[in-house]
N, C-alpha and C positions, 0 to 999 in steps of 0.2 A: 817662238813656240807658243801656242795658243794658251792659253790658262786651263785645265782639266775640269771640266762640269764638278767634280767631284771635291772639288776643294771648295766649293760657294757650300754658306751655310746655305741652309732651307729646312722648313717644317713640312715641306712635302718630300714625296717619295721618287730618287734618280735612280733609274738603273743602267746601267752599262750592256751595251751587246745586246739587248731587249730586243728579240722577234717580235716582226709586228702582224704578222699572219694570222693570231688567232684574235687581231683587234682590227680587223677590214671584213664585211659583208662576205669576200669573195673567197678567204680564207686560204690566199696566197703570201707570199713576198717573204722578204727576208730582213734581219736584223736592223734598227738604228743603233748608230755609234752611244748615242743614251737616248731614253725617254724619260721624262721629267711631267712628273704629277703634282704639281703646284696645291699648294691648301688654301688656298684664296688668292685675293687679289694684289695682295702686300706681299705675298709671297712670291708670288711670277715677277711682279716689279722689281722685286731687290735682286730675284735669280738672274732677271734680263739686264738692269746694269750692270752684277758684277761678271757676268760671261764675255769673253773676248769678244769686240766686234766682227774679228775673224772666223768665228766661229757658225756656219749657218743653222740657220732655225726653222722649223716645219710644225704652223700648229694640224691637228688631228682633230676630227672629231671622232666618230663613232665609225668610221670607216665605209661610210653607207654608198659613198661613190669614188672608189679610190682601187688603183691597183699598186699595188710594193710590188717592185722589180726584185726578183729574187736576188740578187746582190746585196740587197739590200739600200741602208740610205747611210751618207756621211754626216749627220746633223743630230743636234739635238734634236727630236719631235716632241712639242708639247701636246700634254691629251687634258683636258680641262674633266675636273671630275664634278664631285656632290658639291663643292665648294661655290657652286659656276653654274646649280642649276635650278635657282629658286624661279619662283613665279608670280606676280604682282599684277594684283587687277584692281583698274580705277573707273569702277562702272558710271551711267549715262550717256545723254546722247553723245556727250564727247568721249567717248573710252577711249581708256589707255591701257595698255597690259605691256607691261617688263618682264621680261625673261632674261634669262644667263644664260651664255654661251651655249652650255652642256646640256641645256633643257630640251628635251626630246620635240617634236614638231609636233608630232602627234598629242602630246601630253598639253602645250600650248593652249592647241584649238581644240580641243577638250576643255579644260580651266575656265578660258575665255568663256566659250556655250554657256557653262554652267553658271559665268554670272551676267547672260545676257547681252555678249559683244562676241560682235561675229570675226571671225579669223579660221573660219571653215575650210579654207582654201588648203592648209597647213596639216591637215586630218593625215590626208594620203601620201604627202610628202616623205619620201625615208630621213633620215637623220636627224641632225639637231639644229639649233637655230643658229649657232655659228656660220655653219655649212652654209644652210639657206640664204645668208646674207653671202657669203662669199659668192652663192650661184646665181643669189638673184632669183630663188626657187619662186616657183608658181604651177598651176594647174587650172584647167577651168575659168580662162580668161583674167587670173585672178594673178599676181607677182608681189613677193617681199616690195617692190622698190614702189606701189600703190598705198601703202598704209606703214612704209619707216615712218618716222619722226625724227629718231636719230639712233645713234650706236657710241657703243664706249670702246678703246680699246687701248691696251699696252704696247709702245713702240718698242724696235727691239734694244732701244736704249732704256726702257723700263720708265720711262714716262706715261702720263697719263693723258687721253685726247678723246676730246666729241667730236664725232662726226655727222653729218648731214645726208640723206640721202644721195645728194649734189655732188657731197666731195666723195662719197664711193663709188660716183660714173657706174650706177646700174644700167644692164643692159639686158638683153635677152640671154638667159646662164651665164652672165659678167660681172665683175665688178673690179676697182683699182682698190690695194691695199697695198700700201708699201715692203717690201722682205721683211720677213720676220716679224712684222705687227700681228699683235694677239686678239680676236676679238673676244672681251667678254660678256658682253649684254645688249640687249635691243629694246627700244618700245616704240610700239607699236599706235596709230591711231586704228579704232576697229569699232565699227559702227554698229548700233541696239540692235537685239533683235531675240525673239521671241525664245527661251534656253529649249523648247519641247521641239520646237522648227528645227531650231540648229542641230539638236541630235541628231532627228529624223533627216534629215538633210547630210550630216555626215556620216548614217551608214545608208543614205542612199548609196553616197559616192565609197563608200568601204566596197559594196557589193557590184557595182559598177567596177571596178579595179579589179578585185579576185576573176569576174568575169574573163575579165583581158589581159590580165599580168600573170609573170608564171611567180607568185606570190610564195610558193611553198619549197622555190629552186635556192639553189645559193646564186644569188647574184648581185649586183649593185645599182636595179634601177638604168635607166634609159642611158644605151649605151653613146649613142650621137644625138648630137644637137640636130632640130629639125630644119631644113634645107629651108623652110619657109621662114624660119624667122619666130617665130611661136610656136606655144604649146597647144597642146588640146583645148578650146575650149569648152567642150563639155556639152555644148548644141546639136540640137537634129540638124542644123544645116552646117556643122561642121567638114570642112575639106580634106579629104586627105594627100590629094596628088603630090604634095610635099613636104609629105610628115618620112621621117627616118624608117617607121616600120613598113609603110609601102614601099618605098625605093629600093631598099633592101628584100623584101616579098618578090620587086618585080624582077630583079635579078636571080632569082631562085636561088637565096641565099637563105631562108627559111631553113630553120634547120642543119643548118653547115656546122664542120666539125674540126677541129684542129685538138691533137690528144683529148686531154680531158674537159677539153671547152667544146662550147656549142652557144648556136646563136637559137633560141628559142623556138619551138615549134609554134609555141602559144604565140607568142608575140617577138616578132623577128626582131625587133631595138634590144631586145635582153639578150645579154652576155652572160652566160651561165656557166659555172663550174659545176660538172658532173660525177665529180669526184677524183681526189688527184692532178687536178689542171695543174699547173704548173703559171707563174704569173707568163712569162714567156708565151706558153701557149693561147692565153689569153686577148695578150695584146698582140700574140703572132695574127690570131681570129680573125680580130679587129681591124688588123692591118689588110688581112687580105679581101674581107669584107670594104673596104675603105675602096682598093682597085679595083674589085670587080664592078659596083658601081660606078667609080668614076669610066670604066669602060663600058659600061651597058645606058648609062645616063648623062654622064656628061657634067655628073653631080660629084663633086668633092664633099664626103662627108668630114665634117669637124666631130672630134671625141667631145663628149660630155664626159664621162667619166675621166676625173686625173689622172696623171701616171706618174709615179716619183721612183727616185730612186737609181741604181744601176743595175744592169743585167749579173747574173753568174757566169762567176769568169771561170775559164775553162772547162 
């Protein structure tokens, strides 16, 4: 019999049964068996040793690309909070900026501008820097795995390990991280550059985004990975023939509708809850979006957005 989350000390906060619906973008899913709000890093460590190894583990960030299967999930999830999300800037031509897990992306490459090291890439990114490193996030030519240095993280034996860009095999929205490793921090190398440019340069791309994104839905960001292998780069001689929102456009799947889900009018890669979707309905969407492409193109789309969890039973 596993050891009960609830009997490890900790100065962070466990809950039991904890819905995780109103902690995901999309504002679905159902309960974890616990959730676990560690108060720093000493604290995740001692909760990760003394928890059965039988026991599986889910870290969480902010829920920016994630669907909970209404079932819910059988694992502890960890959600990194204030403890996990300072930010540390080492200006010159060689910068460095450190961040914690929990630290927003956006908040980052903000920081960073303000003391003259560029990580503007990260502006438009949804979620937090955890996330980003699990995806590998990038925009505009630009990718976490061009400017790591390295990453810290808690194994789920509660140990403590550096990692390298190397040993996390980034890829286009990839990366290796062994079950149940936690990551807490990242630094970055992020080259000079003028704080009044960098602004202006990040709300170029703010208002380049609202332009194209349905920004103001509930959803979670670019639903499939792009067929080509990359992202936007952000150029006038940018391609589309095998980005996710035109394969899906060309199948007249704009706009498709599964209960409370929809696939964007604005922008066909976004998966939108309309109010009420159900996660079901969601990734039912998704799924059927996934065939009709691969019957009108010949293109197998891959989800970007995770999916965790079990369905509702009966």
């Amino acid at each position: 019999m596993p050891a009960l989350p609830d009997a490890i000390p900790t100065r962070g906060t466990l809950t039991p049964d904890r819905s995780l619906a109103d902690l995901t973008w999309l504002r679905v899913g159902g309960p974890a068996d616990w959730l676990f709000q560690p108060a720093d890093e000493d604290d995740l460590a001692q909760f990760l040793a003394a928890l059965d190894p039988s026991v599986p583990v889910f870290p969480m960030g902010v829920g920016s690309n994630l669907i909970v299967r209404d079932g819910g999930l059988r694992a502890v999830v960890i959600r990194l909070g204030r403890g996990f999300n300072t930010i540390t800037v080492q200006g010159g031509q060689g910068g460095q900026v450190t961040a914690g897990a929990a630290a927003l992306d956006a908040r980052v490459a903000r920081r960073a501008a303000e003391a003259g090291l560029d990580l503007t890439f990260l502006r438009t990114i949804p979620g937090s820097i955890g996330g980003a490193l699990r995806m590998n996030a990038g925009c505009y030519g630009s990718y976490v795995a061009d400017h790591l240095l390295c990453a810290r993280a808690i194994t789920r034996a509660g140990e403590r390990v550096t990692l390298t860009a190397a040993d996390l095999r980034l890829g286009y929205r990839r990366s290796h991280l062994p079950e149940g490793w936690v990551l807490v921090e990242a630094t970055f190398a992020a080259p000079a550059g003028d704080p009044e440019a960098l602004a202006a340069r990040m709300e170029q791309q703010l208002a380049r985004r609202d332009a194209s994104q349905p920004v103001k839905e509930r959803s979670a960001g670019s639903t499939f990975r792009n067929p080509a292998g990359f992202s936007s780069t952000g150029r006038a001689d940018d391609v589309h023939d095998l980005k996710a929102w035109k394969v899906i456009d060309a199948a007249g799947l704009r706009g498709a509708r599964l209960g409370g889900a929809q696939m964007s009018e604005k922008h066909p890669n976004f998966l939108i809850n309309t109010g009420g979707a159900t996660a079901a309905d969601l990734e039912g969407l998704g799924e059927e979006v996934r065939k009709k492409v691969l019957q009108h193109a010949g293109i197998s789309l891959e989800w970007e957005i995770m999916r965790i969890g079990e369905p509702r039973r009966g």
